[in-house]
ZADO-1210 file (C-alpha; in nm, 4 decimals, padded with zeros to 6 digits):
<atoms>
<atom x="00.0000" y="00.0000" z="00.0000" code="UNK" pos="1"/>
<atom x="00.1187" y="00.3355" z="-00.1058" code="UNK" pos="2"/>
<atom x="00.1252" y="00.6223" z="00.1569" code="UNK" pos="3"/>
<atom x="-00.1349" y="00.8350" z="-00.0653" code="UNK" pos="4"/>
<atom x="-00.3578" y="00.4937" z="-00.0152" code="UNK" pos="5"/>
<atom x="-00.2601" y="00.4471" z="00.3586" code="UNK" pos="6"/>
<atom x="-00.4116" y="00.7970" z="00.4225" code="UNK" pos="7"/>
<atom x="-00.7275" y="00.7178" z="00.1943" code="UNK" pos="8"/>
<atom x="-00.7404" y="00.3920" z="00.4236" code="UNK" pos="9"/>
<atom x="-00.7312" y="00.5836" z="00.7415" code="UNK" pos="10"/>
<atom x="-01.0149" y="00.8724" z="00.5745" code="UNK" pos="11"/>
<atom x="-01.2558" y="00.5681" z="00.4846" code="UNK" pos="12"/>
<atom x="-01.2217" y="00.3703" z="00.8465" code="UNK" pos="13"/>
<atom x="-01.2722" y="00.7598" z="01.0309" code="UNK" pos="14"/>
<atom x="-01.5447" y="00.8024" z="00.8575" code="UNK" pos="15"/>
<atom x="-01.7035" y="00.4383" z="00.8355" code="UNK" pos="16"/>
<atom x="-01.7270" y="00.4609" z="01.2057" code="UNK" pos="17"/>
<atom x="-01.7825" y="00.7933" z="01.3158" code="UNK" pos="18"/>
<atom x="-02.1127" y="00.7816" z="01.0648" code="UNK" pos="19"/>
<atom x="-02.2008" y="00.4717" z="01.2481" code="UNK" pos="20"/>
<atom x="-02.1682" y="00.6544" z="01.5323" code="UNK" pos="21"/>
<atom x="-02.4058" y="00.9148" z="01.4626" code="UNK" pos="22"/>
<atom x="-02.6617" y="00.6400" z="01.3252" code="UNK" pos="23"/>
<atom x="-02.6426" y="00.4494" z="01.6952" code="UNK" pos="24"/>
<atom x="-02.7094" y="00.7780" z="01.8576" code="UNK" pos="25"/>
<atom x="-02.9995" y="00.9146" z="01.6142" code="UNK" pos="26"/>
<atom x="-03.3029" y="00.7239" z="01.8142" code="UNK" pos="27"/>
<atom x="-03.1460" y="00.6985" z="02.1480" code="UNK" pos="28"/>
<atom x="-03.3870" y="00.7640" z="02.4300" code="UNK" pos="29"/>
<atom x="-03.2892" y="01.0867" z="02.6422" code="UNK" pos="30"/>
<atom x="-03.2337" y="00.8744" z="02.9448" code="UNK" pos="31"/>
<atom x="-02.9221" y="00.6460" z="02.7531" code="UNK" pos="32"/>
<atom x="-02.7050" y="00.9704" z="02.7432" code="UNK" pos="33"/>
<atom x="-02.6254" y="00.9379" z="03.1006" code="UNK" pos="34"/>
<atom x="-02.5520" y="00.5385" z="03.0633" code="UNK" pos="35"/>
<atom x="-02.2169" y="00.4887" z="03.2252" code="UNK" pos="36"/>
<atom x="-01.9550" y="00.3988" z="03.0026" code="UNK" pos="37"/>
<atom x="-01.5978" y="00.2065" z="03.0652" code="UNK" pos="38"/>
<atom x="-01.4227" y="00.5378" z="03.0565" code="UNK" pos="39"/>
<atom x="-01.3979" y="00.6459" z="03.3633" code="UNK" pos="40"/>
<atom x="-01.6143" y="00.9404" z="03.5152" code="UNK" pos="41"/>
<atom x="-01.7704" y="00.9434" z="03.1638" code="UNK" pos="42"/>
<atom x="-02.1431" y="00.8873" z="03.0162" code="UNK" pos="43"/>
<atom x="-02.2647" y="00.8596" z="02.6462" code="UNK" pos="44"/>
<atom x="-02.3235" y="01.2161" z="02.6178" code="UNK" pos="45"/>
<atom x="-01.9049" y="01.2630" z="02.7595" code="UNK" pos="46"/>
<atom x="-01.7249" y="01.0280" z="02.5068" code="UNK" pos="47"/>
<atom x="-01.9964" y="01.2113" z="02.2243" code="UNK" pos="48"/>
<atom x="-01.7998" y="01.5584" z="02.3049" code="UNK" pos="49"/>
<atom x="-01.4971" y="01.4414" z="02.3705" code="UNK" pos="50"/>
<atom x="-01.4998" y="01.3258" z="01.9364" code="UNK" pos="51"/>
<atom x="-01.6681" y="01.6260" z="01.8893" code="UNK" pos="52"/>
<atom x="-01.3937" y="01.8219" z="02.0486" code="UNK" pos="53"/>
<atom x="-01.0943" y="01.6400" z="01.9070" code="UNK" pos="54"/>
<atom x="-01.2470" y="01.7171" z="01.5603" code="UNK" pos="55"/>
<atom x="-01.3275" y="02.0770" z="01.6400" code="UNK" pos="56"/>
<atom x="-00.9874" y="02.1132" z="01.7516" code="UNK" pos="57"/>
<atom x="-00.8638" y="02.0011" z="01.4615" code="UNK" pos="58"/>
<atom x="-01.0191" y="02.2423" z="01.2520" code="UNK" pos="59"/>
<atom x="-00.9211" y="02.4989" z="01.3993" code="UNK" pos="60"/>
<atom x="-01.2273" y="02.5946" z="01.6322" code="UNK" pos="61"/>
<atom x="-01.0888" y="02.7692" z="01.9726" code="UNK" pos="62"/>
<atom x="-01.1051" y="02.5940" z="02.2459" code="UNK" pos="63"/>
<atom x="-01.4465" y="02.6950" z="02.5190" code="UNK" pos="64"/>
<atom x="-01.3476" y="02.9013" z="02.7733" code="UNK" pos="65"/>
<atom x="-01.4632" y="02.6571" z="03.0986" code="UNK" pos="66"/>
<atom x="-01.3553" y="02.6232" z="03.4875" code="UNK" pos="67"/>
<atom x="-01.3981" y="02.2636" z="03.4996" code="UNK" pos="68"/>
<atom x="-01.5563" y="02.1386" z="03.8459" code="UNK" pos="69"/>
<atom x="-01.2962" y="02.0209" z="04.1617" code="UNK" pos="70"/>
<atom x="-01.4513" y="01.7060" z="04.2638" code="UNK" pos="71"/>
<atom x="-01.3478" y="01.5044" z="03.8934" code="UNK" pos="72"/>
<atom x="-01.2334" y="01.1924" z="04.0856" code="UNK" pos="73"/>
<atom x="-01.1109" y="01.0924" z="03.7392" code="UNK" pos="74"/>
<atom x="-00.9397" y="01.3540" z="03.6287" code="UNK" pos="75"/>
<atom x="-00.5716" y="01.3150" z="03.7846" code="UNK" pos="76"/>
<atom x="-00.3087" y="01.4304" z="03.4918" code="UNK" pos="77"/>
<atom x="-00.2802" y="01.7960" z="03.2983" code="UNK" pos="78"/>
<atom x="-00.3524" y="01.5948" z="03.0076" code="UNK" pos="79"/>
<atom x="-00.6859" y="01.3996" z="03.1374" code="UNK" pos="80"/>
<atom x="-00.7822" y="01.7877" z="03.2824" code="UNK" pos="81"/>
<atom x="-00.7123" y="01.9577" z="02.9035" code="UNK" pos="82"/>
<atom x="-00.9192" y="01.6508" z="02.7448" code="UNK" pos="83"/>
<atom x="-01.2003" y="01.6934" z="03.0283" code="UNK" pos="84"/>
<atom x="-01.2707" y="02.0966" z="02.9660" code="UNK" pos="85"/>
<atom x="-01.4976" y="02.0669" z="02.6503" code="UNK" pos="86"/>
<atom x="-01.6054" y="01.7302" z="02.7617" code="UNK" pos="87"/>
<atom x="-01.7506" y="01.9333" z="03.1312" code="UNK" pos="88"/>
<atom x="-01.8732" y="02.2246" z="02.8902" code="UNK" pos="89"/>
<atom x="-02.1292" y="02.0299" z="02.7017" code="UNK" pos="90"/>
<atom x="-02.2705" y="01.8266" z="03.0082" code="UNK" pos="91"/>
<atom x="-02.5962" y="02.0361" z="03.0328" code="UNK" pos="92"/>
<atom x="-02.6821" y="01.9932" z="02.6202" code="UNK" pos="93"/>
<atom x="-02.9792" y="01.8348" z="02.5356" code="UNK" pos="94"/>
<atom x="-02.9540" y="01.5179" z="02.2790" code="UNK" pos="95"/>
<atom x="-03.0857" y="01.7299" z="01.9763" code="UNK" pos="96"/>
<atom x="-02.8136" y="01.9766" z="02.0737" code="UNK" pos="97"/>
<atom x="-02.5366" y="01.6565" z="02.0656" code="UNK" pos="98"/>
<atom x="-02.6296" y="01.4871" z="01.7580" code="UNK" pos="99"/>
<atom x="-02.6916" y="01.8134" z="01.5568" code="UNK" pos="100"/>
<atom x="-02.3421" y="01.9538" z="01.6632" code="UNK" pos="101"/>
<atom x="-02.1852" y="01.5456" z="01.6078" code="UNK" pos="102"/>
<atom x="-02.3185" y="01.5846" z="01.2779" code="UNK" pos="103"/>
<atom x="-02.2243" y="01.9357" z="01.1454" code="UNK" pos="104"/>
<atom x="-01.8769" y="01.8648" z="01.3257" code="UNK" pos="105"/>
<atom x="-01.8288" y="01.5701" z="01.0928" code="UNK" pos="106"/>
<atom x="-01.9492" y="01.7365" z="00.7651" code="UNK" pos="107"/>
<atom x="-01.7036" y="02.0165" z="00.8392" code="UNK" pos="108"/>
<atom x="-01.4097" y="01.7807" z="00.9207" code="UNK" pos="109"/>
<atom x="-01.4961" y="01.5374" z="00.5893" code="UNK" pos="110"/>
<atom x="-01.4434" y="01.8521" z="00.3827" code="UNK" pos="111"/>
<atom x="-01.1316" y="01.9352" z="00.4911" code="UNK" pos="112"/>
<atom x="-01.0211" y="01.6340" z="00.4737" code="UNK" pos="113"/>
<atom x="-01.1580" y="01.5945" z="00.0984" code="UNK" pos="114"/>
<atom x="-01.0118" y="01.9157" z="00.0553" code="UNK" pos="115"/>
<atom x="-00.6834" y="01.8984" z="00.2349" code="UNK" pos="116"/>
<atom x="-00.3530" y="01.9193" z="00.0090" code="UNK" pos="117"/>
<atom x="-00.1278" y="01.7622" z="00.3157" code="UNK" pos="118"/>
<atom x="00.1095" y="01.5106" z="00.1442" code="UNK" pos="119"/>
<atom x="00.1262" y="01.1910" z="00.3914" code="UNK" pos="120"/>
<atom x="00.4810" y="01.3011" z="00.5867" code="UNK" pos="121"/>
<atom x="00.4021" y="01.6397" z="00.6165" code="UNK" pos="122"/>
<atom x="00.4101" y="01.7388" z="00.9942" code="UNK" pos="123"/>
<atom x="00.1160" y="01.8504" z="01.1574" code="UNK" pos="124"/>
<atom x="00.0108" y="01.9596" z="01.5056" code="UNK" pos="125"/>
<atom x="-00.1336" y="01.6680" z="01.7359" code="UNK" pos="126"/>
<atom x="-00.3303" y="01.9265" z="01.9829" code="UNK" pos="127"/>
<atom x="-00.3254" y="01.7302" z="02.2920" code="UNK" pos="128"/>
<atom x="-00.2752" y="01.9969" z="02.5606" code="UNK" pos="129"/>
<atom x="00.0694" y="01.9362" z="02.7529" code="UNK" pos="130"/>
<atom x="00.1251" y="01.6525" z="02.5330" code="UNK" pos="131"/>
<atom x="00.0763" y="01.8113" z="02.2232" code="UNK" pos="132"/>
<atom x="00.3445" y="01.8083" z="01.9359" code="UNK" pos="133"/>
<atom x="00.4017" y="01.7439" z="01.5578" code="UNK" pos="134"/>
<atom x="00.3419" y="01.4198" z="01.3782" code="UNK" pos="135"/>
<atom x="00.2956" y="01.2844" z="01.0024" code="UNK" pos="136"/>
<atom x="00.0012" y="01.3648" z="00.8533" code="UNK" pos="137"/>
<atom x="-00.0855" y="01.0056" z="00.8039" code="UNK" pos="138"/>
<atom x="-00.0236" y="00.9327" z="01.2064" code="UNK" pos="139"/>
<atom x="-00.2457" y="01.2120" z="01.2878" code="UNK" pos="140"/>
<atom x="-00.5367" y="01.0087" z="01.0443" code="UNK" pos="141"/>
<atom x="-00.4171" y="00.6692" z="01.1935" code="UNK" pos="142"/>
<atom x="-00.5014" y="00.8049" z="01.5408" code="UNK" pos="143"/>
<atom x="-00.8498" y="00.9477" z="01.4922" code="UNK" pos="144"/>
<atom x="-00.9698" y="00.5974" z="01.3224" code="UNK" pos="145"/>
<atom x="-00.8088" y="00.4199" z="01.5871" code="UNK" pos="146"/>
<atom x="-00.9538" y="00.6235" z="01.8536" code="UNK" pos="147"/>
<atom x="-01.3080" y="00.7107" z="01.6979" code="UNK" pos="148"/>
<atom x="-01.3866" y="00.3130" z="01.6564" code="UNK" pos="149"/>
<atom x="-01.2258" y="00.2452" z="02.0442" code="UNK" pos="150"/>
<atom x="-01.5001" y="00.4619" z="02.1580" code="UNK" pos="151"/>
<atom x="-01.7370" y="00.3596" z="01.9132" code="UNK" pos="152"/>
<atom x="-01.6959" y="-00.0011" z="02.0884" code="UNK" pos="153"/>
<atom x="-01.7261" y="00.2337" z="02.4363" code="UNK" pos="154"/>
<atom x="-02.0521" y="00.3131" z="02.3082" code="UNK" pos="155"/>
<atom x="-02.1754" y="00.0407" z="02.1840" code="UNK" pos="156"/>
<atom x="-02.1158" y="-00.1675" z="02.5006" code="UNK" pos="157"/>
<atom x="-02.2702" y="00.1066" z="02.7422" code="UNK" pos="158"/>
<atom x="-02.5668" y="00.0907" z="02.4573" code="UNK" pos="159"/>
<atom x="-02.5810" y="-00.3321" z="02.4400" code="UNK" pos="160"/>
<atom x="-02.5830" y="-00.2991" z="02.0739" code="UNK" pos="161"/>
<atom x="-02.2746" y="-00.4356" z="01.9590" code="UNK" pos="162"/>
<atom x="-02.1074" y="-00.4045" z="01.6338" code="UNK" pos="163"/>
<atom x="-01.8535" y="-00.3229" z="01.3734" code="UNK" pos="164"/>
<atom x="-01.5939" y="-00.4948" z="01.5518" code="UNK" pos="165"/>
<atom x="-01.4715" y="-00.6627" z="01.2390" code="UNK" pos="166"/>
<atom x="-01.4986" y="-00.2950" z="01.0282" code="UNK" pos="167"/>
<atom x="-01.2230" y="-00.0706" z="00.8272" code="UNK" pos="168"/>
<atom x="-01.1206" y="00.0759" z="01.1648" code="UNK" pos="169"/>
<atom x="-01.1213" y="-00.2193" z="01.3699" code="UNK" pos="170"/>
<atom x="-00.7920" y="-00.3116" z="01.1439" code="UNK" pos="171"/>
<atom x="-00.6482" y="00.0140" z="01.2124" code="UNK" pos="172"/>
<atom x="-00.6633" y="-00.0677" z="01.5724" code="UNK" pos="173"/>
<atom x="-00.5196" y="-00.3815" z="01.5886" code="UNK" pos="174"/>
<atom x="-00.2090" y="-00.2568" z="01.3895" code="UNK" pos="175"/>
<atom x="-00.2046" y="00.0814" z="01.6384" code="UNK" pos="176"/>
<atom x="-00.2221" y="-00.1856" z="01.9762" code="UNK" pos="177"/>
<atom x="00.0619" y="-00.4386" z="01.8162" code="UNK" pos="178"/>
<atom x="00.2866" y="-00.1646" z="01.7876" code="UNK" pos="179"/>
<atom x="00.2084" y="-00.1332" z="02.1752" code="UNK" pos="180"/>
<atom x="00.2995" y="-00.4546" z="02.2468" code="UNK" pos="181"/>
<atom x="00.6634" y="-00.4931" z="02.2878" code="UNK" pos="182"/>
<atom x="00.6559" y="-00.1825" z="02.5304" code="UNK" pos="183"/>
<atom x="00.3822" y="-00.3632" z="02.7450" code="UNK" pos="184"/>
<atom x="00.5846" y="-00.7029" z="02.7619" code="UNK" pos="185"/>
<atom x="00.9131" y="-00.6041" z="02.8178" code="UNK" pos="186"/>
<atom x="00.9210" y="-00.2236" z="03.0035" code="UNK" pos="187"/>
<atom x="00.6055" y="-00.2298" z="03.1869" code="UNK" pos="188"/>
<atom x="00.5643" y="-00.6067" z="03.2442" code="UNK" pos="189"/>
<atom x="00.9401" y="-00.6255" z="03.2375" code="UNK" pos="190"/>
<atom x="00.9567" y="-00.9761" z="03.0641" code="UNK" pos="191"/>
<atom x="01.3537" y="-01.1249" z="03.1320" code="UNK" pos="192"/>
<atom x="01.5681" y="-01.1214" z="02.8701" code="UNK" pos="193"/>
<atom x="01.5346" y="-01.4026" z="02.5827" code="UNK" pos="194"/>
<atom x="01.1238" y="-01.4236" z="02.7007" code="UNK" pos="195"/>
<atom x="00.9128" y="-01.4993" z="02.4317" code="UNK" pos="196"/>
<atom x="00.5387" y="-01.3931" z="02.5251" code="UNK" pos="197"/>
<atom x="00.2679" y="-01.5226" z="02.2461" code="UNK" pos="198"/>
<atom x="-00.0776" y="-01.3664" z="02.1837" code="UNK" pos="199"/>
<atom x="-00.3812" y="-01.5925" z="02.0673" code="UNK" pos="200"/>
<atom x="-00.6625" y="-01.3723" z="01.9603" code="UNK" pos="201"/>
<atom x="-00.9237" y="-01.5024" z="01.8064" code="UNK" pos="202"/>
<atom x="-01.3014" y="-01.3922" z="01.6875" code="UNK" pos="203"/>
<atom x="-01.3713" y="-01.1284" z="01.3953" code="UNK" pos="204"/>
<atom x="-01.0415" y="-00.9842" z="01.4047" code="UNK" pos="205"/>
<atom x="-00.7838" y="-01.2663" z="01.4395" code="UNK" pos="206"/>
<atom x="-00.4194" y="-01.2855" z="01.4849" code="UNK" pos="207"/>
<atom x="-00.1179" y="-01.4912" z="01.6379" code="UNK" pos="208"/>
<atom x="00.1744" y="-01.2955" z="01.7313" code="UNK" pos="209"/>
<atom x="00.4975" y="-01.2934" z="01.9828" code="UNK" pos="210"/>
<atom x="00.7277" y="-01.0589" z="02.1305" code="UNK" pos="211"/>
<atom x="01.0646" y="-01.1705" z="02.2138" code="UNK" pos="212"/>
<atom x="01.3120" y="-00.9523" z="02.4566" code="UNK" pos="213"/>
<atom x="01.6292" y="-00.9218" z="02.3965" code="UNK" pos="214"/>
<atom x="01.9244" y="-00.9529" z="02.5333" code="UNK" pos="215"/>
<atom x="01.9259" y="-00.5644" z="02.5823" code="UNK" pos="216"/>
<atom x="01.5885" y="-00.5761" z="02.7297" code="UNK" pos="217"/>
<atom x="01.4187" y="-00.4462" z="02.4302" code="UNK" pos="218"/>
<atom x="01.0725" y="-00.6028" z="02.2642" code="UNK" pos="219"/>
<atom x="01.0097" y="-00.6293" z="01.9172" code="UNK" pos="220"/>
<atom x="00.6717" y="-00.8167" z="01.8053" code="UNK" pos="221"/>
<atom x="00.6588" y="-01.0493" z="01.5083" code="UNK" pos="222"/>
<atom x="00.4575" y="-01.2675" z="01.3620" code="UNK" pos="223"/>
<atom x="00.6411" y="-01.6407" z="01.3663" code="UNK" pos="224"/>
<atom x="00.5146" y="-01.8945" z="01.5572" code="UNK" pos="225"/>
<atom x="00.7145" y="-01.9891" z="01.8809" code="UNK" pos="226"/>
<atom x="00.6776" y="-02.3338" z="01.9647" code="UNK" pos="227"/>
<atom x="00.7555" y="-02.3073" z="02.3248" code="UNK" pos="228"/>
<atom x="00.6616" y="-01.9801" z="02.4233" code="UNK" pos="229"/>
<atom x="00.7468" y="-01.8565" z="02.8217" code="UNK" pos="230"/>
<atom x="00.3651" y="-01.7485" z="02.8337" code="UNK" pos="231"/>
<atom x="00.0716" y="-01.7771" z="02.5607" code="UNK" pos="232"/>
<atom x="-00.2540" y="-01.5698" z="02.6524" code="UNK" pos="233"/>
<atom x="-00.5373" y="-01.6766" z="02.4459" code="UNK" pos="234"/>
<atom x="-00.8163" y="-01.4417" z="02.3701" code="UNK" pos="235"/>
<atom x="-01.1094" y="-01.3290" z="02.1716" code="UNK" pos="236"/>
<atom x="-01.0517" y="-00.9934" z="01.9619" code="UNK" pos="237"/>
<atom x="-01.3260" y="-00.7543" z="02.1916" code="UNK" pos="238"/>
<atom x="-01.1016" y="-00.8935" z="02.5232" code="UNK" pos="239"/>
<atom x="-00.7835" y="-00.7491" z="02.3671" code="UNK" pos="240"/>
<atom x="-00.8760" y="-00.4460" z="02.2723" code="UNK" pos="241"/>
<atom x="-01.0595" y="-00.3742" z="02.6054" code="UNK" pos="242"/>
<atom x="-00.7503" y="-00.4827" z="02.7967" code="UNK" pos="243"/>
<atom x="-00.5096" y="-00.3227" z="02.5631" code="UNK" pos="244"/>
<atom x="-00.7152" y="00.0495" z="02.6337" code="UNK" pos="245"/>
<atom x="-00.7580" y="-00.0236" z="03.0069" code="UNK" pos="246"/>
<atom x="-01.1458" y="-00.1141" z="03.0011" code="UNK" pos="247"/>
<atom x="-01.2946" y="-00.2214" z="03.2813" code="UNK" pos="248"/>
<atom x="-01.2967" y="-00.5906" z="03.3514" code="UNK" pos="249"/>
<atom x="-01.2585" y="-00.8037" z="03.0226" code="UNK" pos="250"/>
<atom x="-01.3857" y="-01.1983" z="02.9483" code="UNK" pos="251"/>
<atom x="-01.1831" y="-01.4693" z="03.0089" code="UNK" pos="252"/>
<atom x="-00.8141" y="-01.5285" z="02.9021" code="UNK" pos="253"/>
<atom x="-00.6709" y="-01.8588" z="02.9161" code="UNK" pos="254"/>
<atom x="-00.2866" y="-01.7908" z="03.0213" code="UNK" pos="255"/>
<atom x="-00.0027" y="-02.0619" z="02.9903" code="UNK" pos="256"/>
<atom x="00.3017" y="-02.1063" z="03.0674" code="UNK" pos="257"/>
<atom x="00.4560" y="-01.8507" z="03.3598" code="UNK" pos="258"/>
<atom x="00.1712" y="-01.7795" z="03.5257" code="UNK" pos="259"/>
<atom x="00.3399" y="-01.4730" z="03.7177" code="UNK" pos="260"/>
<atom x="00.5039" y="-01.3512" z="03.4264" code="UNK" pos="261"/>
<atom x="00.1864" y="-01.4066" z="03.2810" code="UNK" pos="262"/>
<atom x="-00.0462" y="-01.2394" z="03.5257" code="UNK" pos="263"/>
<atom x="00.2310" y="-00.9087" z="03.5231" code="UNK" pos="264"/>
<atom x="00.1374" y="-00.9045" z="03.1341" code="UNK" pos="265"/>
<atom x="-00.2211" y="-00.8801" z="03.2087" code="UNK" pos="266"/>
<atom x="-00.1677" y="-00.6182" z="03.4686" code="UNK" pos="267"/>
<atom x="00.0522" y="-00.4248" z="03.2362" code="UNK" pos="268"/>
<atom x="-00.0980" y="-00.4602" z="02.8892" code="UNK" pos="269"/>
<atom x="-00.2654" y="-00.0522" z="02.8365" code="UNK" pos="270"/>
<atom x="-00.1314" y="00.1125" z="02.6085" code="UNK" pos="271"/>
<atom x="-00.3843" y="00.4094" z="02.5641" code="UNK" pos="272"/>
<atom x="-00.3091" y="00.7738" z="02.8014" code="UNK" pos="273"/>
</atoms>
């Protein structure tokens, strides 16, 4: 795949989900905005502006001028405070105010995107408050897919209508978590040197891969098959992605091998802020 087709790739899964977004939300009953969702501290209605703020950023809209609340048990990082601001802002807008705004946010962004003349490594601003800073244009697309169809899944499980798990996006994802793997295994689980640590996933998206640690320390993720792996964690795709963005308590995983080793993986695997 080209880079000119990687970006087209990345357009087509944004915008596969965030429209099915806005379909899942178009005859929700008033009460299911407040449903609790995985993220913590947030409802529907807060992971709603939270995409509609991320876009708006992105096109340049300033930023609301807000005092967020002091009693945000969840909010315990600059970062999680800068993403919480227009997320506190819209908490007392009515449903017809949240889909109407979701959906003129999107036709906006589509356009510029349409319309955008970025080649794929041109550097662009990531606005993420303290953590903000410049990365390729095609990154910047990889991330919004990847994080418009994590909270797609956010809302679909809050909403018990589950879906597009196996859509354009859902690929996107799995490539953006196995690049977090190797990180997980060896620095935060910190995996020995010469471990090998092999992931079973099975269901709509499936995939076998293994990260072996050096002798250095350092994890790199592959996808050969190990025939005597230290651990193997077998799993169905929605199980890894929930424990691979630190959602709540996943489905079973069936773990052999080093069970310690193992259950420090497990304890370790996020790799979402």
């Amino acid at each position: 795949m080209t880079d000119n087709q990687t970006v087209q790739a990345c357009i087509d899964a944004w915008t596969q989900s965030i429209e099915s977004i806005s379909e899942l939300l178009a005859p929700l009953p008033t009460d299911s905005w407040n449903r609790a969702t995985e993220c913590p501290g947030w409802s529907v209605r807060d992971i709603v502006s939270h995409l509609i703020a991320v876009e708006s950023e992105l096109l340049g809209d300033p930023r609301p001028i807000h005092s967020l609340p002091r009693d945000l048990r969840h909010i315990t990082t600059e970062f999680a405070r800068y993403v919480e601001l227009p997320v506190d802002k819209r908490r007392c807008h009515t449903p017809i105010e949240m889909t109407s705004e979701l959906e003129y946010t999107v036709i906006r962004r589509s356009r510029a995107l349409r319309n955008s003349r970025q080649q794929p490594d041109d550097p662009v601003r990531w606005p993420a408050g303290p953590l903000a800073h410049d990365v390729p244009y095609w990154s910047l697309l990889r991330t919004r897919a990847f994080d418009v169809w994590v909270h797609e899944q956010d809302l679909r499980r809050a909403l018990d209508v589950p879906g597009n798990l196996d859509s354009p996006a859902a690929y996107v994802t799995r490539d953006v978590l196995l690049e977090g793997l190797p990180k997980a295994v060896a620095k935060q689980a910190g995996a020995p040197a010469g471990t090998v640590v092999t992931f079973d996933v099975t269901g709509p998206v499936e995939f076998l891969r293994s990260v072996r640690v050096d002798a250095g320390g350092r994890g790199t993720v592959d996808a050969t098959v190990s025939l005597a792996p230290d651990v193997q964690l077998t799993m169905d795709w929605e199980t890894y992605v929930r424990l691979a963005c630190g959602r709540g308590r996943p489905g079973p995983v069936k773990a052999e091998g080093d069970q310690e080793l193992a259950a420090r993986v497990l304890a370790n695997f996020a790799v979402t802020p």
